[in-house]
C-alpha positions in Angstrom: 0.0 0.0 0.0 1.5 3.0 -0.8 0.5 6.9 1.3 -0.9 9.6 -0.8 1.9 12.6 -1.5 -0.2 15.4 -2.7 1.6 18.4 -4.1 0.4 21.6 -2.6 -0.9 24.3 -5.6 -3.3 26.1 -2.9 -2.5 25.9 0.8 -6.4 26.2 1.9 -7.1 23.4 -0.8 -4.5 20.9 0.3 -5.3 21.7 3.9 -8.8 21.0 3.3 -7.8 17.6 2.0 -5.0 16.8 5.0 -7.6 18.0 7.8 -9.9 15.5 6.0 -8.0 12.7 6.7 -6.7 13.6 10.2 -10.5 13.4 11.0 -10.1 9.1 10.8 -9.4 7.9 13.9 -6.0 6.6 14.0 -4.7 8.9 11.3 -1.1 10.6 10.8 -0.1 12.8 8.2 3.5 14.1 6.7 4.0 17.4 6.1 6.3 20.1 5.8 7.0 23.1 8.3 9.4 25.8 8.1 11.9 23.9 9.8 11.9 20.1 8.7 9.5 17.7 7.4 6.8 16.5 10.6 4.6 13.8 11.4 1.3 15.4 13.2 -2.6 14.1 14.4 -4.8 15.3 16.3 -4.5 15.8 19.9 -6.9 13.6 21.9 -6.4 10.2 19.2 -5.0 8.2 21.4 -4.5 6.0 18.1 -2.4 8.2 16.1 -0.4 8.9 19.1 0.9 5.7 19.2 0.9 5.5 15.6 3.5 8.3 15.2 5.8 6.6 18.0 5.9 3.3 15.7 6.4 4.9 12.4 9.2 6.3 14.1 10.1 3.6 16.2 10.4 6.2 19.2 10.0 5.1 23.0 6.7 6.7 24.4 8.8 7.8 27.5 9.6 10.9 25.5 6.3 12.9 24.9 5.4 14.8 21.6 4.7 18.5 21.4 1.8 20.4 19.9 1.5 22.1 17.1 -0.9 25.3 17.6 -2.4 28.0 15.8 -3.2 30.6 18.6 -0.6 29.9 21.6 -3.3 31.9 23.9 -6.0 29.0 23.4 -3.7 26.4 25.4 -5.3 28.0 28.9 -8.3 25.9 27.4 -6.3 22.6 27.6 -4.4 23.6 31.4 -1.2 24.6 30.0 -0.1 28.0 32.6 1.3 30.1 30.3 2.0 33.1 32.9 5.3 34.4 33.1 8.4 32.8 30.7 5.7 31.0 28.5 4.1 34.0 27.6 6.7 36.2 27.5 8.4 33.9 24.9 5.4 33.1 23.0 4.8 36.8 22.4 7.7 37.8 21.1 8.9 34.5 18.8 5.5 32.8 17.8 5.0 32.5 15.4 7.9 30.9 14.3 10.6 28.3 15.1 10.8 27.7 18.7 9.4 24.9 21.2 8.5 26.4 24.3 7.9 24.0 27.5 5.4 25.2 29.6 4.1 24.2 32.9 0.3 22.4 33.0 -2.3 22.5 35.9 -1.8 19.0 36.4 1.8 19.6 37.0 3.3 18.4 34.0 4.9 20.0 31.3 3.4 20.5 27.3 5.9 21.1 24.9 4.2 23.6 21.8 4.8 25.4 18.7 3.0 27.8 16.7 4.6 27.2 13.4 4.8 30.4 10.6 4.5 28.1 7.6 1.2 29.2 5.4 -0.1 25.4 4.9 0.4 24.2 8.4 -1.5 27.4 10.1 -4.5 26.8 7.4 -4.2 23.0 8.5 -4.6 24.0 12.4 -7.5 26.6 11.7 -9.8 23.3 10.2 -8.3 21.0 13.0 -7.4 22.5 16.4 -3.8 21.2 18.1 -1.2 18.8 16.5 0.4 16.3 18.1 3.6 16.8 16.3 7.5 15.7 15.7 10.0 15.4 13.1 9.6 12.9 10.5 12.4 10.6 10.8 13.4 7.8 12.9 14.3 8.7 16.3 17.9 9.7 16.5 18.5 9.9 13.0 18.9 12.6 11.0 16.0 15.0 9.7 15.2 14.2 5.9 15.5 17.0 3.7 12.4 15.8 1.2 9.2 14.3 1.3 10.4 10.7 -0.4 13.3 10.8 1.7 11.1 11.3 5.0 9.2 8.6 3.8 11.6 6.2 3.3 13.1 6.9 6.8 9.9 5.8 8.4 8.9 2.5 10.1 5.2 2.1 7.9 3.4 4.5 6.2 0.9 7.9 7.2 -2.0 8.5 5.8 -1.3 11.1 3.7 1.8 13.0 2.5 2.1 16.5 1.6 5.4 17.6 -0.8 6.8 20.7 0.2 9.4 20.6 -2.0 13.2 20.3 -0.4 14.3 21.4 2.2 17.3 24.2 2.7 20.1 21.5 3.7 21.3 23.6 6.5 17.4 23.2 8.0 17.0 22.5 11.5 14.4 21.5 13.8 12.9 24.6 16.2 15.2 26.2 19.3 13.5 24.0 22.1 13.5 26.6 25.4 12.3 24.9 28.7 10.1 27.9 30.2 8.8 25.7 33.1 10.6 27.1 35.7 11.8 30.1 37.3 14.8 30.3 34.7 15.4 29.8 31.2 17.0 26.5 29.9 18.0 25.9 25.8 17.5 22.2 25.3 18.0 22.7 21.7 19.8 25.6 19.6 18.6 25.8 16.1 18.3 28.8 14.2 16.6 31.0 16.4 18.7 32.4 19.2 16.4 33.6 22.3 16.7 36.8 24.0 14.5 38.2 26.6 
């Protein structure tokens, strides 16, 4: 069986058809951000959440992030986004960071609001992501859709082609904004200052 790639010519078309399939139970899509190619479903499918920790052969100690259109609407899920959180989310979101915040239920939710056109239309039509990168875990981050595919351990539901990526792409400057200080767990292209 092989997964549908569809090659973007509208972003509100093609996230019509990716939002379509994320509605299946159980489904994961591939698709580009401004970073690197990511695997993403929809937060609450328990189904697709273990789904995207098989196709990427990943232990389900380590939690995925969301991917979010409006930052501001994760007080409606118990993330605390006072202090750091918001701070950082004002200034750099959109765009490529990964902000840990702290959650009522005192855990931590990793999220992104991503600036790339497709991916916001996609969140409009389907609310919060699960998300992370689209490659097997610890390897590196493929550079194009076939290559991203090949990399994985199965197949997602659908594919979307966003062309290739620059090859110096990186994934997103992952801050931990838990706690009373600032921690950079991951340096990529952004550089944080507050």
């Amino acid at each position: 069986m092989s997964v549908p790639v569809i090659i973007p010519a509208a972003a509100a078309r093609c996230a019509v058809q990716v939002a379509e399939v994320l509605k299946t139970p159980g489904a994961v899509a591939l698709v580009p951000t401004e970073t690197v190619y990511g695997l993403v479903a929809r937060v609450g499918d328990a189904e697709a959440y273990s789904r995207i920790f098989e196709l990427k052969q990943r232990s389900e100690a380590k939690v995925l992030g969301w991917f979010v259109s409006e930052w501001r609407e994760l007080r409606e899920y118990g993330v605390k986004l006072e202090g750091l959180p918001e701070r950082l989310a004002e200034k750099y979101c959109p765009g490529a960071i990964t902000i840990i915040a702290p959650t009522t239920e005192g855990s931590t939710l990793g999220f992104r609001s991503p600036d790339h056109p497709l991916l916001r239309e996609i969140l409009k039509l389907t609310g919060p992501l699960y998300q992370t990168s689209a490659n097997l875990s610890g390897r590196p981050d493929p550079k194009d859709v076939r290559s991203a595919l090949s990399e994985l351990s199965g197949i997602p539901d659908i594919a979307v082609d966003g062309g290739r990526l620059a090859d110096d792409a990186v994934g997103s400057t992952v801050v931990d904004a838990a706690g009373k200080t600032l921690k950079i767990l991951r340096q990529g292209k952004l550089f944080v200052e507050l």
